[in-house]
C-alpha positions in Angstrom: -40.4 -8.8 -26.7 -37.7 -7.6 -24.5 -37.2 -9.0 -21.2 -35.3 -7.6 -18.0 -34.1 -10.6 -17.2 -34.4 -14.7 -17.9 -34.2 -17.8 -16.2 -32.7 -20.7 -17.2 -34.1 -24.3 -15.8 -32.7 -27.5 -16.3 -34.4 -30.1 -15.3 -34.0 -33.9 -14.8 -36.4 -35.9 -12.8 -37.6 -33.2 -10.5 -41.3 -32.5 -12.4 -42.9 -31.9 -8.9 -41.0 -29.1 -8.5 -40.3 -27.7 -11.9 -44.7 -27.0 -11.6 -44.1 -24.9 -8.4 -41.1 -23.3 -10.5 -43.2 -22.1 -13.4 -46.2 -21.8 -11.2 -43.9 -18.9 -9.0 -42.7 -17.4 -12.1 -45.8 -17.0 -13.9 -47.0 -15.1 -10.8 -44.3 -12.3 -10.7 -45.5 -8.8 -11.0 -42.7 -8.7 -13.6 -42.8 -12.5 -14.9 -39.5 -13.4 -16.3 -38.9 -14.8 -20.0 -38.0 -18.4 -18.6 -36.6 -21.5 -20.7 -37.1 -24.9 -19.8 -34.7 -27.3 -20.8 -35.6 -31.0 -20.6 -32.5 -32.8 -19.8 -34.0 -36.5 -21.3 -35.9 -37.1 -18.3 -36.8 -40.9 -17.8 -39.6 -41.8 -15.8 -41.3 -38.4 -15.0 -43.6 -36.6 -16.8 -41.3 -33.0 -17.0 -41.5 -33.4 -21.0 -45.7 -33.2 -20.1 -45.3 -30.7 -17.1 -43.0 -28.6 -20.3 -45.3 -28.5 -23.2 -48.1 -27.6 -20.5 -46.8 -24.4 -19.4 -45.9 -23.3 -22.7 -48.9 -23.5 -23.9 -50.7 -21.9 -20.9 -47.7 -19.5 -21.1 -46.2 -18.9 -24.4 -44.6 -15.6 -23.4 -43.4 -17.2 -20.2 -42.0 -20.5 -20.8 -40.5 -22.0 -23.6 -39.1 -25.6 -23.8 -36.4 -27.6 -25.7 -34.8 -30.7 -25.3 -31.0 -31.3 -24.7 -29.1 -33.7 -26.8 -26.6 -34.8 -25.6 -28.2 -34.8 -22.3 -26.1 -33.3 -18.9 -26.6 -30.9 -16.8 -23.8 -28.6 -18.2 -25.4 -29.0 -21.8 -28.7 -28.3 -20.6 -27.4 -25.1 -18.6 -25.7 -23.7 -21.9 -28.5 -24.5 -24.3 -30.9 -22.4 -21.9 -28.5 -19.3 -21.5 -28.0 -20.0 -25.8 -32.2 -19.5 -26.3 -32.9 -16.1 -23.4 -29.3 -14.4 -23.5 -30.3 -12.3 -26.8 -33.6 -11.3 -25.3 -32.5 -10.1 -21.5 -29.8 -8.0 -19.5 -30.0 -10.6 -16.9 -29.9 -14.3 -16.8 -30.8 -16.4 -13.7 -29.9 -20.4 -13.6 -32.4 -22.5 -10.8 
């Protein structure tokens, strides 16, 4: 499937708000194809809150890990897994 455009998510500790993310996205008349990277998150469930959506949204959302973990290595792994399949690519 072809998308229009993609967005990347990064995420590290914020699961309360990566829900409302995915919740928001899911709900576009146009839903984006979005990538969720898990940037080793300690002591939140965002690993749970990940494999939830994707399986609720497998179109949608798809999830990895980063290793090593950082916010500019979770940024380029999520641009690495949509940039193939859209024109545009969004970063939240």
């Amino acid at each position: 499937m072809t998308y229009t455009y993609g967005v990347a998510i990064p995420t590290n500790g914020n699961g309360e708000h990566l829900r409302e993310v995915l919740e928001s996205l899911a709900g576009l008349p146009t839903p984006p194809q979005a990538v969720a990277i898990n940037d080793q998150s300690r002591g939140t469930d965002v690993a749970g809150i990940c494999e939830e959506y994707t399986e609720r949204f497998p179109t949608l959302v798809r999830t990895t890990r980063t290793d090593p973990p950082g916010a500019a290595s979770a940024r380029n792994e999520a641009i690495a897994a949509i940039v193939d399949d859209v024109e545009w690519v969004c970063i939240l």
